[in-house]
C-alpha positions as CSV (number, residue, x, y, z in Angstrom):
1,X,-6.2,14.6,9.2
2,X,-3.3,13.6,6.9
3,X,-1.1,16.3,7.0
4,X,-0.4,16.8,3.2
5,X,-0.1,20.2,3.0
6,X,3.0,20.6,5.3
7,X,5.4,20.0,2.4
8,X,6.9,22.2,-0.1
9,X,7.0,21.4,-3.6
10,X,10.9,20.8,-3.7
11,X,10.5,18.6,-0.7
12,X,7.5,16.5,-2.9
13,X,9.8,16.4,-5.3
14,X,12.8,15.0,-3.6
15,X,10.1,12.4,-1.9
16,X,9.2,11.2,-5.6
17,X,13.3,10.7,-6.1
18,X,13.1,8.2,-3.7
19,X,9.9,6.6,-5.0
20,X,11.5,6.8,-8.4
21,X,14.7,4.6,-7.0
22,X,12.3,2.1,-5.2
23,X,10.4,1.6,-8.2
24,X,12.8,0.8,-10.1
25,X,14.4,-1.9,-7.8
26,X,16.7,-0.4,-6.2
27,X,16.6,-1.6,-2.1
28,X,16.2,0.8,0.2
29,X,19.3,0.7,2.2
30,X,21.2,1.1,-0.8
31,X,20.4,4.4,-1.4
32,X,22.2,7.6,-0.9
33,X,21.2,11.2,-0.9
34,X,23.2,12.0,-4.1
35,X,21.4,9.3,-6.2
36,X,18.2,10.3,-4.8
37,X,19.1,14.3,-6.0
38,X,19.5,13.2,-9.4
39,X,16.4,11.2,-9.5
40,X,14.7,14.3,-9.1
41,X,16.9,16.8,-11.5
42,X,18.5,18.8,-8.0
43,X,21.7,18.7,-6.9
44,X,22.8,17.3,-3.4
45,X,23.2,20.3,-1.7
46,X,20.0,21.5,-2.3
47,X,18.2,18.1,-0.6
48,X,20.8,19.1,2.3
49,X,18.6,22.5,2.3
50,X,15.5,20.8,3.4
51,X,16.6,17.5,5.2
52,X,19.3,17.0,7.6
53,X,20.5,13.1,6.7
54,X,19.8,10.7,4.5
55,X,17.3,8.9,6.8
56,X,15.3,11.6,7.7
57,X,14.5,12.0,3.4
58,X,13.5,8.5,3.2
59,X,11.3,8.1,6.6
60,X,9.5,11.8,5.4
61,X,9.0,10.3,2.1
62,X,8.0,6.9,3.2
63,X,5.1,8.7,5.2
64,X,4.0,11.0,2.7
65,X,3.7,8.5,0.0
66,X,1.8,5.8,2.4
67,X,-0.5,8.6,3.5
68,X,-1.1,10.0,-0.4
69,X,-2.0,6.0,-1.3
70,X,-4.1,5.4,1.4
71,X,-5.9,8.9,0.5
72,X,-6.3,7.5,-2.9
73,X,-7.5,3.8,-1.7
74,X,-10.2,5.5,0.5
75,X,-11.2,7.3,-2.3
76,X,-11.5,4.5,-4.8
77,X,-13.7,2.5,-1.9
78,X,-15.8,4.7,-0.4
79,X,-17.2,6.1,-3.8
80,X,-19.3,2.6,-4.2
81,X,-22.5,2.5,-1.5
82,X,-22.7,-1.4,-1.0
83,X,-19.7,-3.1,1.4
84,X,-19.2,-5.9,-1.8
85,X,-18.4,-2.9,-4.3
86,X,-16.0,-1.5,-1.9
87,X,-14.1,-4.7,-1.2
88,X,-13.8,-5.0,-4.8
89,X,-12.3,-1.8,-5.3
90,X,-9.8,-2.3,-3.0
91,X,-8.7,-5.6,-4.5
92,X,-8.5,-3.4,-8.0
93,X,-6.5,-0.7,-5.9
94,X,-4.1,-3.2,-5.1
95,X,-3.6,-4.9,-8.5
96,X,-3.1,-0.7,-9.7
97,X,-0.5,-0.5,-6.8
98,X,1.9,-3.5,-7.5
99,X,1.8,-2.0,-11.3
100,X,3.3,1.1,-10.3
101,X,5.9,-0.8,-7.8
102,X,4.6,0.2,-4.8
103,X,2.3,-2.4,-2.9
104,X,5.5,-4.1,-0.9
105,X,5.8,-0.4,0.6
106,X,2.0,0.2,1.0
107,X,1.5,-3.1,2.4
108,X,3.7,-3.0,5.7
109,X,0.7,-0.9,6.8
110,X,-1.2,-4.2,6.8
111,X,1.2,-6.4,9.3
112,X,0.1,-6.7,12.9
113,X,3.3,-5.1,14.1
114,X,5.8,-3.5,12.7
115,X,9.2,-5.2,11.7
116,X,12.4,-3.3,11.6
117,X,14.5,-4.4,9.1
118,X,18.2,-5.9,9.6
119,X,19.6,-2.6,8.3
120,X,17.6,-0.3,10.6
121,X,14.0,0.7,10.4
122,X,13.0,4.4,8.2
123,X,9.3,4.2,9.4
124,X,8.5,6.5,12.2
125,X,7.1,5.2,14.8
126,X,4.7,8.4,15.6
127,X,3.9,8.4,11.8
128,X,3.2,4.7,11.7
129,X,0.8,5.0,15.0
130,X,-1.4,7.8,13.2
131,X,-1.7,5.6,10.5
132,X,-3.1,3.1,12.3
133,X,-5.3,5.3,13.7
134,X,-6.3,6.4,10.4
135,X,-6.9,2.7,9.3
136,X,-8.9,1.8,12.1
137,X,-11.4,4.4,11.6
138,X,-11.9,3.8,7.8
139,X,-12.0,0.0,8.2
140,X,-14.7,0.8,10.9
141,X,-16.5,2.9,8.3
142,X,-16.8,-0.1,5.9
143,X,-17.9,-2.1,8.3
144,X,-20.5,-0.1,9.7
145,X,-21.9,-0.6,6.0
146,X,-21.2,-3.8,5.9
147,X,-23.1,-5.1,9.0
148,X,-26.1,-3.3,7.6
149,X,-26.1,-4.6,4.3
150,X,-25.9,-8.4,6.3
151,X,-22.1,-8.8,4.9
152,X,-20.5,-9.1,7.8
153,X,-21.9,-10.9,11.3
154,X,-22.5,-8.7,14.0
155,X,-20.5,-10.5,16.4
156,X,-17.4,-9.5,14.2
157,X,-15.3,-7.1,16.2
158,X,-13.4,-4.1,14.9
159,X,-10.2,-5.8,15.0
160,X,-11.8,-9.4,13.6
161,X,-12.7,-7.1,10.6
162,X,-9.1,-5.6,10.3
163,X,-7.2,-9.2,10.6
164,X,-9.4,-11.1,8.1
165,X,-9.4,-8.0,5.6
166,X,-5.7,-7.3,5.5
167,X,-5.4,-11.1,5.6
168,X,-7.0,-11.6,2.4
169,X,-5.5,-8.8,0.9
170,X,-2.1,-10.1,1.7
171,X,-2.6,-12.9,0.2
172,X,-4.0,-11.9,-2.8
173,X,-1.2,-9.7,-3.1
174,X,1.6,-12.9,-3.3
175,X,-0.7,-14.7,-5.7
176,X,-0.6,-11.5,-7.7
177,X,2.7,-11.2,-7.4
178,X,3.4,-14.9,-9.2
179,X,0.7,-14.0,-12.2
180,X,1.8,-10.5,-13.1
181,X,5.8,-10.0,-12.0
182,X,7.3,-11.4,-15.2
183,X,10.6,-12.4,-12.8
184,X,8.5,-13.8,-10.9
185,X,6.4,-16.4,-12.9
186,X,8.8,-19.2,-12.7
187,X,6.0,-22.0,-12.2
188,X,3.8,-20.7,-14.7
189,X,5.5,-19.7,-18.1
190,X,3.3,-20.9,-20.0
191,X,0.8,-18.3,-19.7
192,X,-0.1,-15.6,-22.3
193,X,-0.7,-11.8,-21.2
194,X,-4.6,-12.6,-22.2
195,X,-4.2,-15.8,-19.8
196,X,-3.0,-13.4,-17.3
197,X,-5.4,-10.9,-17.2
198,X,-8.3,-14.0,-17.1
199,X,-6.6,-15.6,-14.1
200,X,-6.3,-12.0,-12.3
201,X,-10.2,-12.0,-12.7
202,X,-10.3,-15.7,-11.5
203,X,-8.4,-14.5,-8.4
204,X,-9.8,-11.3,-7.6
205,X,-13.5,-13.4,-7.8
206,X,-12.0,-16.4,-5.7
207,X,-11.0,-13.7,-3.3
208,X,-14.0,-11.5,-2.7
209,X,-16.2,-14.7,-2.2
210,X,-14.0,-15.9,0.1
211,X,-13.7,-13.3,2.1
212,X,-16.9,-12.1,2.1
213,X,-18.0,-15.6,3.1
214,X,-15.4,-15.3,6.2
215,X,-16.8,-12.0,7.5
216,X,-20.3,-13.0,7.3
């Protein structure tokens, strides 16, 4: 279904050159194919072996990684049996993602549509559709178990499920943003890593209860 195994290693490895870049704050329309070489110890010619531009790299890494993190978030959920557990796993998911630099990227397959950016878009659109497709059906999974556990109505649709999830999941994302991006705590200074970590638990609480209480 996902399409992992059509890369080479040399090609996965050039894929986690970009990742590398992105990680460490570089933006994305910065980069060029020489930087993203020596991210990964290769020189530039040999990325010209396997990719023709500099776009096609970073749209073919871009879809490998969002497919490999969604493979691991379905993973992480659907190892729990009750729908509660599995929301809760994918709130911790999350909180594991933005650690390693990645949720902006993972996220953009949470918007309704998707944006292109001023500089031009490196998402492919085919790509993009699949992976809707492949959200849709795992969302529908978990709600299956949900509406027979009583979690979520029955009048609920698919797509109900699919706004109010990624919804909260958004959101919880820019609150977690402000509590755990050092440049980004401005308006709370004061706090202490172990002050941190306690409001993190406060959040992740305040946001399965409310969404649980919004699907059911």
């Amino acid at each position: 279904m996902h399409n992992m195994e059509k890369y080479s290693q040399k090609q996965i490895q050039i894929f986690e050159g970009v990742m590398t870049l992105l990680r460490e704050g570089r933006q994305i329309h910065e980069l060029k194919v020489a930087d993203i070489a020596e991210s990964c110890g290769m020189g530039k010619s040999t990325a010209y072996e396997y990719f023709s531009s500099k776009e096609e790299i970073i749209r073919e890494a871009l879809g490998y990684h969002l497919k490999q993190n969604f493979m691991e978030l379905t993973e992480s959920v659907f190892k729990e049996t009750t729908f509660k557990a599995m929301a809760r796993n994918a709130l911790d998911y999350l909180e594991k993602s933005l650690e390693e630099r990645f949720t902006g990227i993972f996220l953009m397959l949470f918007t309704e549509k998707q944006e292109k950016v001023k500089s031009g878009s490196y998402m492919d659109e085919k790509m993009m559709m699949q992976m809707e497709s492949i959200v849709l059906y795992q969302v529908e999974r978990a709600m299956i178990r949900g509406k027979e556990e009583g979690q979520i109505a029955e009048e609920m649709t698919l797509e109900d499920v699919r706004m109010t999830t990624f919804g909260f999941f958004m959101a919880y994302v820019h609150e977690l943003i402000q509590l755990k991006v050092t440049e980004c705590r401005i308006r709370r200074p004061q706090l202490t890593e172990d002050q941190v970590k306690e409001e993190v638990i406060i959040l992740k609480d305040r946001t399965l209860k409310l969404l649980l209480k919004t699907l059911s």
